[in-house]
N, C-alpha and C positions, 0 to 999 in steps of 0.2 A: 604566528598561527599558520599551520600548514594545511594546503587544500588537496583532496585525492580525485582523479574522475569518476567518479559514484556513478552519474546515471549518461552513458550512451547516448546519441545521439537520435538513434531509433526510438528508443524506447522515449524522447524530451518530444520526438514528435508527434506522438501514439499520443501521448500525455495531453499534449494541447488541443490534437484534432478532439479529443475523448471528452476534455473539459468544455470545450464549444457546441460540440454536436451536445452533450446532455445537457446543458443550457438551455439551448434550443427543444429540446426534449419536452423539458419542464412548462419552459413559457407555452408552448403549443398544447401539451396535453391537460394544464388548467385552463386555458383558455376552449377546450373539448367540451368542459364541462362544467363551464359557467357563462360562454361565452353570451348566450341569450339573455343570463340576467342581468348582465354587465357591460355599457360599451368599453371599458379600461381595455377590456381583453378582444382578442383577436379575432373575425369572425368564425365562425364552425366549419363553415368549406375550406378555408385559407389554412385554417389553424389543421384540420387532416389534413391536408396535401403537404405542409410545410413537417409534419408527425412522421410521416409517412416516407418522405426524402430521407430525416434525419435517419430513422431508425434503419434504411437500408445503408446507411454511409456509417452508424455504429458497428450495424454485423460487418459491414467489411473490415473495417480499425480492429476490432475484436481480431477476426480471420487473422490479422496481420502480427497484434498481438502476440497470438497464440506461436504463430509461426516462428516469429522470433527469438521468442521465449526457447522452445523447441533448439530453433538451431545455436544461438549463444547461450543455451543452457541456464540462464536466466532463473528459470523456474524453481530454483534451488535454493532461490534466498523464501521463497513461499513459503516453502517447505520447514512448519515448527517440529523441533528437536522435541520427544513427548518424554524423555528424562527430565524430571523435574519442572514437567511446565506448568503445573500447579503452582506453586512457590514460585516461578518465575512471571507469568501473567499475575499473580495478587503485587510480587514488589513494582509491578510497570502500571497496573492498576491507580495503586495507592501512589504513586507517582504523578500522575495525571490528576486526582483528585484531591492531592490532598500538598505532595512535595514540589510541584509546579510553583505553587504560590507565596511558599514558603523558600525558596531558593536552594532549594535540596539539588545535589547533585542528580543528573541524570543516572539511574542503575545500571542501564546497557550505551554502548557508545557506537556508531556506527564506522564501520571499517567495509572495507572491500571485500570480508570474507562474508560478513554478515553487514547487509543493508538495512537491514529492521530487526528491532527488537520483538520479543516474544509476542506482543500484543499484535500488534501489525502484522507479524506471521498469518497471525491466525484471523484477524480481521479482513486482509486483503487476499487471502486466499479464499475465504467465504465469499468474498465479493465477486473476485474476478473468475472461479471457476466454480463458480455454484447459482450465484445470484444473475449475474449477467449473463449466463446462457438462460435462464431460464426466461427474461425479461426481453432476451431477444425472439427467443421461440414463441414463448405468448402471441408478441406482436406480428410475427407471420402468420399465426393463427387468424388473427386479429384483420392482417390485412385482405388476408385469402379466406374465407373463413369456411370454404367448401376443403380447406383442407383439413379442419380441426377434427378431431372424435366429434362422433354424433353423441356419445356419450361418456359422463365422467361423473363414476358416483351418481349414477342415477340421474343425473341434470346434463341438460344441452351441451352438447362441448365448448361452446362460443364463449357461453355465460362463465362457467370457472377460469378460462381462460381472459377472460374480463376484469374480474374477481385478483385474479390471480397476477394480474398484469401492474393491476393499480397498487395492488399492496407492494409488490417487492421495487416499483417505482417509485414508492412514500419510503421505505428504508433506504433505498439506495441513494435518494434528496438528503435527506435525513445524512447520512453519512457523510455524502460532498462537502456541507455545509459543516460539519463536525470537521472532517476532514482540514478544511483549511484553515480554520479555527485553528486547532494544533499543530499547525505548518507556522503557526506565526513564532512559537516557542522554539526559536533555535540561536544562534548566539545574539544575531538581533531581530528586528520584527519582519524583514524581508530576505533573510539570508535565507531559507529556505526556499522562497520562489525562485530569486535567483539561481540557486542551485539547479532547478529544473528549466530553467533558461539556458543555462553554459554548461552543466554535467558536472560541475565542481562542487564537492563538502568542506566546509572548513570543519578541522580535525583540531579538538579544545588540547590547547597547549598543556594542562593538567593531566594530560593521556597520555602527552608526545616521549613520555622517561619510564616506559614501564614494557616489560618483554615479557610474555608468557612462553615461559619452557617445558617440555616436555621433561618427567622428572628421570625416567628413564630412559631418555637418550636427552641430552644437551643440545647434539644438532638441530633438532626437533624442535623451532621456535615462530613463536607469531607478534605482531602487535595487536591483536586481537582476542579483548581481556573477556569475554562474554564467551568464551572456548571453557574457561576454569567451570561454570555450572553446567558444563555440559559432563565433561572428563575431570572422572578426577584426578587421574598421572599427571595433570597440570598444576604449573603454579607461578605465581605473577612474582617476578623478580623486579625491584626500583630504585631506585638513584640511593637508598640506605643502604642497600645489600651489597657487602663487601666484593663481591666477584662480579657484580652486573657494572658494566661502563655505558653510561647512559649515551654519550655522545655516539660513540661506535654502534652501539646497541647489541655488543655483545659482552663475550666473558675474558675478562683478564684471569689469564694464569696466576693461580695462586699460589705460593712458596709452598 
């Protein structure tokens, strides 16, 4: 089995600051609003002040995110192809709900070109530049709150921002925890964490003998079999096909 560097070094750091500060997040902000009913939870002053840290040391990780993103051009694996994503989000769907358990091949494989499959495209793009600016903006709202609109829809600015805070914090919990749940499905139950520990994927040896070429130019080749639903000038050549030499992973000259 062969392993590729998938995730960066930057980006394995962003990763773990992001997973601890929302942590932190979570415990602090139930503890907001039940702390009086309940000693388990954190007291009210302690639990803001500790709220309050975290959420300025997210917007910065975010800031950093972004930036990085930006300059290693990162941002491109977010970015889902909208040819056929229909049919490609239902086969990744019914995957997860249904071929997961039944030991169905995975439909997309992750390679260097493409990090995530259609689902995750679109999932973690929703997340990270949609959901997460907003849940940070709320909460400067939130903190300052002579900076907020005095009005929103007719109601205080503070209050939907309130409102608004708590909800897209209950999705984005919601997802963490989905999240690593399906981090556990990769060749074994921690190869994925590890992965974002050391920046290395292992790449399933059932993948390792298969070259997608460009049909119109030969030169024109990838190991990156998730290219053929995008284009069709593609097509997956394999250790049966007379002219593909799987070892070299190119073409033998045919008589």
């Amino acid at each position: 089995m062969n392993k590729i560097l998938l995730y960066p070094l930057w980006l394995r750091i962003w990763h773990w600051l992001n997973v601890t500060i929302f942590l932190v997040l979570i415990a602090s902000g139930i503890s907001m609003h039940y702390s009086a009913t309940n000693d388990l939870f954190i007291p009210f002053q302690t639990a803001m002040y500790i709220h309050n840290i975290a959420g300025i040391l997210l917007s910065i990780n975010f800031v950093f995110y972004v930036i990085f993103n930006i300059i290693t051009k990162n941002y491109k694996h977010y970015i889902p192809k909208l040819k056929g994503i229909t049919d490609r989000l239902f086969k990744q769907g019914l995957y997860y709900i249904y071929g997961v358990f039944k030991g169905a091949k995975h439909p997309y494989h992750t390679s260097k070109e493409n990090k995530f499959n259609p689902l995750q495209q679109l999932t973690y793009f929703g997340i990270m530049f949609f959901l997460m600016p907003i849940i940070i903006i709320t909460g400067w709202f939130l903190m300052f709150p002579e900076l907020a609109p005095e009005n929103v829809l007719g109601m205080g600015g503070v209050w939907p921002m309130a409102v608004l805070h708590i909800i897209v914090g209950f999705f984005l919990s919601i997802f963490m925890f989905g999240h690593i749940y399906l981090a556990t499905h990769g060749t074994t139950l921690t190869a994925n964490f590890k992965s974002m520990i050391d920046g290395y994927h292992e790449v399933h040896e059932e993948h390792e003998d298969k070259l997608v070429v460009k049909s119109t130019n030969i030169d024109q080749y990838t190991d990156d079999t998730n290219i053929v639903d995008i284009h069709e000038d593609y097509k997956i050549y394999t250790e049966g096909d007379k002219s593909y030499n799987p070892e070299t992973k190119s073409f033998d000259n045919e008589e």
